[in-house]
C-alpha atoms as one frame of an Amber mdcrd trajectory, in Angstrom:
protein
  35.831  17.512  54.576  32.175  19.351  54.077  32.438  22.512  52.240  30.995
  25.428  53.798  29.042  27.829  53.112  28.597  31.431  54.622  24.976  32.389
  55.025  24.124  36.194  55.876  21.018  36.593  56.580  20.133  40.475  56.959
  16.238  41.976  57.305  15.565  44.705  54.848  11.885  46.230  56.251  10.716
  45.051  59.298   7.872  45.943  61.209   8.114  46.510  65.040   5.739  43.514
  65.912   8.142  41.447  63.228  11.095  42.639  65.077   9.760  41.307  68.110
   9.616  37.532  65.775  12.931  38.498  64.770  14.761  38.734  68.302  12.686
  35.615  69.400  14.740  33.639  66.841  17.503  35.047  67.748  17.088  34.740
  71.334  15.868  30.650  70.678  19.423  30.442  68.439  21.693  31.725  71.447
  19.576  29.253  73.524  20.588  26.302  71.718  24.638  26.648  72.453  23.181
  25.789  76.066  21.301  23.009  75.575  22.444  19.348  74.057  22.142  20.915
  70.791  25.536  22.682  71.460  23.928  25.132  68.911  23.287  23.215  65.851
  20.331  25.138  64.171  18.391  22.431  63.745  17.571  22.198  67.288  14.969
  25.086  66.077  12.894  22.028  64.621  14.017  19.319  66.882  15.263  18.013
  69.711  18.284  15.972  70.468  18.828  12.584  72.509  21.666  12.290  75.104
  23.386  10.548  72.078  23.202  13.549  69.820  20.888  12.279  67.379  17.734
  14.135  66.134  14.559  12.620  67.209  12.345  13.168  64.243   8.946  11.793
  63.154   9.487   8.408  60.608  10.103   9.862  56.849  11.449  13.558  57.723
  15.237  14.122  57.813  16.537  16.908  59.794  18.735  18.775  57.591  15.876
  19.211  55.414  14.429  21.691  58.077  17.547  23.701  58.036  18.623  22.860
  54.586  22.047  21.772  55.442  23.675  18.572  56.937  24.969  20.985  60.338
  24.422  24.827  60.514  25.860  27.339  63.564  25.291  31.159  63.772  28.167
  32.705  64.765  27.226  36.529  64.473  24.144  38.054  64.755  22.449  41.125
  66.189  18.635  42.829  65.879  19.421  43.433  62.080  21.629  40.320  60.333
  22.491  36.469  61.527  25.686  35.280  60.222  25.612  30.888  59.892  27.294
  28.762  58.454  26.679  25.693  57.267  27.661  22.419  55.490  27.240  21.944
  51.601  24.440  23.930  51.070  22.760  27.303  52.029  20.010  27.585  54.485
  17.132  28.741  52.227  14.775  26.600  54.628  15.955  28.011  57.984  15.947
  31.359  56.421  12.118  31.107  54.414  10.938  29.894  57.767  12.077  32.657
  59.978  10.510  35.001  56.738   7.127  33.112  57.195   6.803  33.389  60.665
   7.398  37.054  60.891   4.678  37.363  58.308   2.313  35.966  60.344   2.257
  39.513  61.678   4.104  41.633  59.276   3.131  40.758  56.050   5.369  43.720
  54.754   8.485  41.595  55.955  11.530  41.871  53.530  14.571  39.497  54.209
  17.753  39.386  52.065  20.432  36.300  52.296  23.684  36.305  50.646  25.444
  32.934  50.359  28.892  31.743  49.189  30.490  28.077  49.144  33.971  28.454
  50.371  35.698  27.666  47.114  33.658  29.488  46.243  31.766  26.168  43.861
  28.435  28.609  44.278  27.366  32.281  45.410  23.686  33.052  45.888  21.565
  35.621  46.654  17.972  34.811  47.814  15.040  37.541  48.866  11.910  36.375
  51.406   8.677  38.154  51.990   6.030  36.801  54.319   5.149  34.384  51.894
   8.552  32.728  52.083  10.982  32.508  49.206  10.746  35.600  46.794  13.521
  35.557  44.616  16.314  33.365  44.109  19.313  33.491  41.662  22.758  31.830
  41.767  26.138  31.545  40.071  28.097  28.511  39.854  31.925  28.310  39.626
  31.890  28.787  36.246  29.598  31.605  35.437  31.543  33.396  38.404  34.878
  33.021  36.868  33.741  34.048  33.508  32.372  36.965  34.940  35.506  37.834
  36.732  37.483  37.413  33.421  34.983  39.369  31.606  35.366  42.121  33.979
  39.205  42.211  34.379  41.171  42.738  31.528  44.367  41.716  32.917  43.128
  38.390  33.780  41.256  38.066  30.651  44.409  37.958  28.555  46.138  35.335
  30.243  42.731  33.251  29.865  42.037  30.972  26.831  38.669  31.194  26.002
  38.314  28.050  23.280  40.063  26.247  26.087  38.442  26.981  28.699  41.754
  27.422  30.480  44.666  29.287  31.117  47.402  30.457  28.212  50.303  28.148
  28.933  52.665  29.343  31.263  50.442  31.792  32.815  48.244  29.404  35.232
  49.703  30.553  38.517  49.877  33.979  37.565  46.137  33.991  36.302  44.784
  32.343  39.544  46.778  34.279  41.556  45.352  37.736  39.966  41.893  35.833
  40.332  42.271  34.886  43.903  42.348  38.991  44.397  39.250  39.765  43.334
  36.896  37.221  42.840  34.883  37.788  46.403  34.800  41.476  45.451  33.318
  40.515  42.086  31.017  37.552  44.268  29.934  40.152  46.670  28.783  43.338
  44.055  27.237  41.018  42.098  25.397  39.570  45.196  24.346  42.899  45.804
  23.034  43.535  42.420  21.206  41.105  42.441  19.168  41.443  45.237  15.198
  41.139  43.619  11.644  41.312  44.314   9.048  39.768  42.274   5.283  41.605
  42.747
């Protein structure tokens, strides 16, 4: 089974001629669930055949448009668009949508937040009219050290020349990391959020 990953996608400064960009997107993306795309954001890029498959042009693959194998918003309103998708964040769908609301706001400022499910990776990536501005990521185990290096209580039942949990204190040690780890994920998310010049 595909891991997924939650994808917010929230607009930081936005012009009123970008908004207008903005709800066209989202207006397109509510479209889809009625057509043969049954919502699948690729169906931004492409079109489907009665069978369901993508008809692309020879050499381009459509998850490479989206960024993921199958993404579906599932929240969204004139400020944020909730998705989620398979193995992989939507940095292409979501640098796109940047891009094209540059074309008449070149002010645009777009912030995404993403986080696998296990969580294996959280992100945080920033888009200006030019597309990607800033992107900077975690993986599992720069997120757990930062939890243990945060959290005393969890840092003494971790073994740090291991790389592993004291003996006997395993379930007790995920447990207490289980509590807090998407707090920890989400403030550092938020502290993260850059723009280069």
């Amino acid at each position: 089974m595909a891991n997924h990953v939650n994808n917010c996608l929230t607009v930081e400064s936005i012009s009123p001629e970008g908004q207008k960009v903005w709800d066209s997107f989202m207006e397109r993306i509510e479209a889809l669930k009625e057509d043969g795309s049954q919502g699948h954001l690729t169906g931004l890029f492409y079109k489907a055949d009665e069978g369901g498959y993508w008809i692309v042009p020879e050499g381009e693959y459509p998850s490479e448009a989206v960024g993921a194998k199958w993404a579906f918003a599932y929240d969204k309103d004139d400020t944020f668009i909730n998705i989620e998708s398979a193995w992989a964040p939507v940095i292409p769908l979501a640098e796109h949508i940047a891009q094209e609301i540059g074309k008449v706001d070149p002010s645009v400022r777009l912030v995404m937040t993403y986080e696998d499910e296990g969580p294996n990776f959280v992100g945080v990536t920033t888009f200006d009219a030019d597309g990607v501005n800033s992107d900077i990521d975690l993986d599992w185990d720069d997120l757990r050290d930062l939890v243990i290096s945060l959290h005393e209580d969890i840092r003494e039942r971790w073994d740090a020349d291991e790389c592993d949990w004291h003996e006997d204190q395993e379930e007790e040690g995920e447990d207490m990391m289980s509590e807090v780890i998407w707090e920890v994920a989400n403030d550092w998310q938020y502290a993260n959020i850059e723009w280069s010049e």
